[in-house]
The first five atom37 places (N, CA, C, CB, O) and aatype in JSON, in Angstrom:
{
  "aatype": [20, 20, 20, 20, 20, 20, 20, 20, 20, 20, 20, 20, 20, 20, 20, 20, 20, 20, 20, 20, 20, 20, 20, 20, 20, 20, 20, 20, 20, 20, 20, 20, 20, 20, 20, 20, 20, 20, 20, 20, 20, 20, 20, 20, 20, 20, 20, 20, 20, 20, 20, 20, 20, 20, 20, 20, 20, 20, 20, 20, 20, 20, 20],
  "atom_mask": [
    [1, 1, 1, 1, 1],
    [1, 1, 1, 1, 1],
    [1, 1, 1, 1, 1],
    [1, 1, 1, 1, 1],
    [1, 1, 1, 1, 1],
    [1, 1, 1, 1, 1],
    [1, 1, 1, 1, 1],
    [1, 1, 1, 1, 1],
    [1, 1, 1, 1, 1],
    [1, 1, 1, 1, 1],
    [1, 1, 1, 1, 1],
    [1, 1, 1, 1, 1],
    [1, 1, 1, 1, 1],
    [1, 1, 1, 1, 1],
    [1, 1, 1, 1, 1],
    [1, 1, 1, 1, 1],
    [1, 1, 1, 1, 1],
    [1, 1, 1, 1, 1],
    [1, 1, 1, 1, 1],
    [1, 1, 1, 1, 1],
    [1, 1, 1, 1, 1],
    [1, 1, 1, 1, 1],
    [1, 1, 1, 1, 1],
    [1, 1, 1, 1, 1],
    [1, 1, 1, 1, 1],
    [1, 1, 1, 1, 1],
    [1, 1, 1, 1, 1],
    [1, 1, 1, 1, 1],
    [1, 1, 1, 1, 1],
    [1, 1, 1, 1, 1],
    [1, 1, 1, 1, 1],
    [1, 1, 1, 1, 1],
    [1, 1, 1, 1, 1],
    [1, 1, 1, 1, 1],
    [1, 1, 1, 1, 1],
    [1, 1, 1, 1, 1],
    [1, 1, 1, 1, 1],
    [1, 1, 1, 1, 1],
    [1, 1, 1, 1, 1],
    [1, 1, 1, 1, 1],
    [1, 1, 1, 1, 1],
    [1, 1, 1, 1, 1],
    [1, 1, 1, 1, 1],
    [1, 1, 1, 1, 1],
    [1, 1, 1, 1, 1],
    [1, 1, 1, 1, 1],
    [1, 1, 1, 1, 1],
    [1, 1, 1, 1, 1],
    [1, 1, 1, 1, 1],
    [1, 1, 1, 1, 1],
    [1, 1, 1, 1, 1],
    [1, 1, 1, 1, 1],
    [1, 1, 1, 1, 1],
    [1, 1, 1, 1, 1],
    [1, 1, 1, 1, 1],
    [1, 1, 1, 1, 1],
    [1, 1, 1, 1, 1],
    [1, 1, 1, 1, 1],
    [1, 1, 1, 1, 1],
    [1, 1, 1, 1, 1],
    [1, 1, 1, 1, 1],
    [1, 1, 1, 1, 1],
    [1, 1, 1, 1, 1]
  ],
  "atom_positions": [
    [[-59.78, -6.77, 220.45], [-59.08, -5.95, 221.42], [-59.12, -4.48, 221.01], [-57.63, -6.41, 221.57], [-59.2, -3.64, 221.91]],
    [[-59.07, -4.1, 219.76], [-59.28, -3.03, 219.43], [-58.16, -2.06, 219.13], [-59.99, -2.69, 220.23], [-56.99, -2.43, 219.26]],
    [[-58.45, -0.93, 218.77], [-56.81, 0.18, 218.52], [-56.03, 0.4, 220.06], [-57.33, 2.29, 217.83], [-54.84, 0.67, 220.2]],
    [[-57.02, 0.22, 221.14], [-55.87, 0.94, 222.07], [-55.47, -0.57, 222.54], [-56.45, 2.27, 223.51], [-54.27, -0.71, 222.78]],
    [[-56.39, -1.84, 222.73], [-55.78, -2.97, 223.15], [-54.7, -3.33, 222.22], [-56.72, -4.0, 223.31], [-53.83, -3.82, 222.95]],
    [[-54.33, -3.36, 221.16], [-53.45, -3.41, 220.26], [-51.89, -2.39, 221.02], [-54.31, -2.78, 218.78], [-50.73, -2.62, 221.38]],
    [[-52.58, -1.57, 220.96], [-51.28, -0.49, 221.39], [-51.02, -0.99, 222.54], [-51.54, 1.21, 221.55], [-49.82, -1.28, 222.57]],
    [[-51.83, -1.38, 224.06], [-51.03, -1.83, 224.7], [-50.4, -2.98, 224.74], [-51.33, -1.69, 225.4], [-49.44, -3.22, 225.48]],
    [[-50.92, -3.77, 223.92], [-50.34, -5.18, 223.88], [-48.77, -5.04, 223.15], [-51.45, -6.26, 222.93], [-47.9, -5.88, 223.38]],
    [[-48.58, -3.96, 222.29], [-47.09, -4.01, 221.61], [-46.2, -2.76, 222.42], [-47.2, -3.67, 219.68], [-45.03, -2.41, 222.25]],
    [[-46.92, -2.38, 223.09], [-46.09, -1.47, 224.46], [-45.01, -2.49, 225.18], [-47.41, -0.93, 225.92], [-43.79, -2.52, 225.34]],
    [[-46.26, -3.37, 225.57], [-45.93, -4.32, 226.57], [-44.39, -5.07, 225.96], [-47.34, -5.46, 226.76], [-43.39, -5.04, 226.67]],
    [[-44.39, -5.71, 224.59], [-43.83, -6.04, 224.43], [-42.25, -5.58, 224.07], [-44.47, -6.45, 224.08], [-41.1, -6.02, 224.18]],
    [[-42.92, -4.51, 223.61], [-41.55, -3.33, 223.64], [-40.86, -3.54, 224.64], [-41.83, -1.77, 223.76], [-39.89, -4.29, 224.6]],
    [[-41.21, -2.95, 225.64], [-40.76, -2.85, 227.33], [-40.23, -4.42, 227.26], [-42.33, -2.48, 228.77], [-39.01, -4.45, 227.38]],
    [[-40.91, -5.91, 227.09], [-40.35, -6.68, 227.27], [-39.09, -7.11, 227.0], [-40.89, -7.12, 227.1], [-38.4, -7.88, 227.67]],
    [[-38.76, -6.47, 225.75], [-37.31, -6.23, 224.51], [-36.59, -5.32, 225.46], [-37.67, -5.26, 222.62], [-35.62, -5.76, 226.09]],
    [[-37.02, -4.0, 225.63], [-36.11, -2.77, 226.53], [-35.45, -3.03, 227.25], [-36.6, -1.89, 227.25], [-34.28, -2.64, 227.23]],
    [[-36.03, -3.92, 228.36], [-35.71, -3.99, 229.34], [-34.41, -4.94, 229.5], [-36.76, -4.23, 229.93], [-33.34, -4.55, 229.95]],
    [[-34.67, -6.18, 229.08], [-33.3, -6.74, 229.35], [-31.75, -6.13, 228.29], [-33.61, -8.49, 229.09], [-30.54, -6.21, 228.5]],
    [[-32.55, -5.57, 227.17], [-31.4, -5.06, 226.76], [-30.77, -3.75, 227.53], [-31.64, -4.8, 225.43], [-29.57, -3.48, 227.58]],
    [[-31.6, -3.15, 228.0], [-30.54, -2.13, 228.98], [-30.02, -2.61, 230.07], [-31.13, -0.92, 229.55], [-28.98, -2.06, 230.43]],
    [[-30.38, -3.39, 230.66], [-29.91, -4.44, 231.58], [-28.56, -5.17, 231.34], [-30.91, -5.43, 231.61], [-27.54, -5.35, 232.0]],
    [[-28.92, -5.44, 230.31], [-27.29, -6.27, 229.59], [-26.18, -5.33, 229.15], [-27.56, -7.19, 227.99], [-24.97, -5.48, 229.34]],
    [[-26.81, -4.33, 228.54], [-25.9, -3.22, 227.99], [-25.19, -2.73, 229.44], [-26.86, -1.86, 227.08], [-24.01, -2.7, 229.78]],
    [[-25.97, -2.5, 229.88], [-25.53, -1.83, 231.08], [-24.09, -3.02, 231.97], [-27.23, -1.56, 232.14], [-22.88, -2.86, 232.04]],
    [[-24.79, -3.9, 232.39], [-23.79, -5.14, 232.69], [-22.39, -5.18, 231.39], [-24.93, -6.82, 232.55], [-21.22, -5.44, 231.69]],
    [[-22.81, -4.89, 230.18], [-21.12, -4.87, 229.74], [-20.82, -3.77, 229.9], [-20.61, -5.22, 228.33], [-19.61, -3.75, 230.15]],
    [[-21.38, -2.47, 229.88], [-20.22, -1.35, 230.19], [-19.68, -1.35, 231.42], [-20.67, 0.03, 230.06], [-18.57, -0.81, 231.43]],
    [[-20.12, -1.82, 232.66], [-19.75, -2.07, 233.82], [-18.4, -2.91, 234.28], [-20.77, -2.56, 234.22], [-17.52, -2.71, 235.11]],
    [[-18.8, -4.36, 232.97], [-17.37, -5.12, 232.95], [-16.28, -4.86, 232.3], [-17.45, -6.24, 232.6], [-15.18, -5.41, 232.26]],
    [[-16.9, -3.6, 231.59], [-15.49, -2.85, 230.67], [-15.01, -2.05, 231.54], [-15.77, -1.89, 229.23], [-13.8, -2.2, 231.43]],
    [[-15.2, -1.27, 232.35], [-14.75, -0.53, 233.25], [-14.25, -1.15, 234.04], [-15.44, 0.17, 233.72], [-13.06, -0.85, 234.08]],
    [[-14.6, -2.21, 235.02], [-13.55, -3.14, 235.16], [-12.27, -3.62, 234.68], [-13.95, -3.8, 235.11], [-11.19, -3.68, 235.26]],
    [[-12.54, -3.89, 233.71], [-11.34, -4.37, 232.54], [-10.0, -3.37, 232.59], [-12.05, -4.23, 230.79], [-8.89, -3.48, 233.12]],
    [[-10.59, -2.43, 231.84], [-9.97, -1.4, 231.8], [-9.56, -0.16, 233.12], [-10.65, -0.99, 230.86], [-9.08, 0.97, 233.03]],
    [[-9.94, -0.83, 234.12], [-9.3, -0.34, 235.3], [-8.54, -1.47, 236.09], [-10.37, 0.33, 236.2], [-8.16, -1.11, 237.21]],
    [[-8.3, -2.54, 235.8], [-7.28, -3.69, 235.43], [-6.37, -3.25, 234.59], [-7.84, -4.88, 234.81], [-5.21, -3.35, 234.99]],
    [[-6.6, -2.7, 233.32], [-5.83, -3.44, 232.49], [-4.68, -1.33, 232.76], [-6.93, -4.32, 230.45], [-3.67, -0.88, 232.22]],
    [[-5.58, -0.8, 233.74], [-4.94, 1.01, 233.66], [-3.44, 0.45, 235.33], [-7.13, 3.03, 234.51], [-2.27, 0.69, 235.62]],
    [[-4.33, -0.13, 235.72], [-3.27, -0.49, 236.76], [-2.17, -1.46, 236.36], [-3.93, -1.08, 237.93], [-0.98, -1.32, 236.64]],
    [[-2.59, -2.24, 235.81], [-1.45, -3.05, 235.04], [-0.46, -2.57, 234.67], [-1.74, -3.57, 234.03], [0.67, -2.89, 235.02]],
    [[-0.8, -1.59, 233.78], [0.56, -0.83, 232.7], [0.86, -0.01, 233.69], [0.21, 0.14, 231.04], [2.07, 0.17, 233.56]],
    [[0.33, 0.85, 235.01], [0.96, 1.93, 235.77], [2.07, 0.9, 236.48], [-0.18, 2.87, 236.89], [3.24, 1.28, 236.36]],
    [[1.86, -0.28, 237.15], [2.87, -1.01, 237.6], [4.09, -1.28, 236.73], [2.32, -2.13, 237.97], [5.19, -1.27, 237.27]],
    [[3.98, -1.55, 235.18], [5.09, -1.88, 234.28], [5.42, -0.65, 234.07], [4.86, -2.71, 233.02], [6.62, -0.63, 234.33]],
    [[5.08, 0.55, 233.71], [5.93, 2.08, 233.85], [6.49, 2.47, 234.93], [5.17, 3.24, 233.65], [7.38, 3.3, 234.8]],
    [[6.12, 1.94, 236.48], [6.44, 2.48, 237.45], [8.35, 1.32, 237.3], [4.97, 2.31, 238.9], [9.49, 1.77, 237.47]],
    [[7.85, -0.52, 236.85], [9.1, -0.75, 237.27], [10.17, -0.4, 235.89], [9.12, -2.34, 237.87], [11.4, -0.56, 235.87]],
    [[9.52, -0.04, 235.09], [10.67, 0.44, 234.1], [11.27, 1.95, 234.27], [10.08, 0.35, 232.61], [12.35, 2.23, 233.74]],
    [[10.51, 2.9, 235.02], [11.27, 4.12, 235.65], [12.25, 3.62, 236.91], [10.1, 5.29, 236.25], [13.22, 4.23, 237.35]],
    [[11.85, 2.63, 237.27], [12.55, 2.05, 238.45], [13.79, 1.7, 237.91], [11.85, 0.84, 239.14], [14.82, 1.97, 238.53]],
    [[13.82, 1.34, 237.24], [15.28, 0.91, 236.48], [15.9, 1.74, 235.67], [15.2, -0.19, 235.63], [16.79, 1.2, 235.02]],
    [[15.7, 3.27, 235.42], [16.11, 3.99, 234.2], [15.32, 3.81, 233.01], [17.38, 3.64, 233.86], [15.33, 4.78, 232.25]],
    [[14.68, 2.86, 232.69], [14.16, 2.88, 231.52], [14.95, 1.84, 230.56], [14.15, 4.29, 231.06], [14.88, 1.83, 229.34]],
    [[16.0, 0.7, 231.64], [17.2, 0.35, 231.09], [15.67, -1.19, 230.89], [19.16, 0.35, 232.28], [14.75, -1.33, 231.69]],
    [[15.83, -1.77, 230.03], [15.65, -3.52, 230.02], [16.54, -4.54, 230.33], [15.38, -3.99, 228.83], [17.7, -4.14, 230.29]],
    [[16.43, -5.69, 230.61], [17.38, -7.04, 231.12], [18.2, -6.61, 229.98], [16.7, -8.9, 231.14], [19.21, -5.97, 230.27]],
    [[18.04, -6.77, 229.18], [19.21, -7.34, 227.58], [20.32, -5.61, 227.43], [17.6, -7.67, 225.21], [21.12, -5.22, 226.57]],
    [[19.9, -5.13, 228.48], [20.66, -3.55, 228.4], [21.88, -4.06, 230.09], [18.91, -1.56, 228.78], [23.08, -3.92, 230.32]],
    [[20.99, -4.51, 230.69], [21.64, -4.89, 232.0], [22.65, -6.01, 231.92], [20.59, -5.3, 232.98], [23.59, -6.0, 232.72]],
    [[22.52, -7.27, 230.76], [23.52, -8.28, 230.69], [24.45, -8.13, 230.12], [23.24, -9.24, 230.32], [25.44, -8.86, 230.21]],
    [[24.32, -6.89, 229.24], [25.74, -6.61, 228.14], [26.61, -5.43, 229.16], [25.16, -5.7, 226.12], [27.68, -4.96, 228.78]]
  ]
}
């Protein structure tokens, strides 16, 4: 195959490696952003109902 058939043959395979790893990488930063725009709304709902209340908890409210 020779020096340049050589070179393309481990191009090729490069790219074969590249590719799904940016693919995947990409797919978890996507589900982290998800996550974490879950997990940003989550806590804005538990600050919103603890300003809702003063900032008081149940065990402040039963005594």
């Amino acid at each position: 195959a020779g020096p340049v058939g050589e070179a393309l043959i481990m191009t090729a395979l490069g790219l074969a490696v590249a590719v799904p790893a940016v693919l995947g990488y990409n797919w978890l930063v996507r589900r982290n952003r998800v996550a974490m725009e879950l997990i940003r709304h989550f806590g804005g709902g538990v600050h919103m109902s603890l300003l809702g209340r003063g900032g008081r908890t149940r065990a402040d409210s039963e005594s």
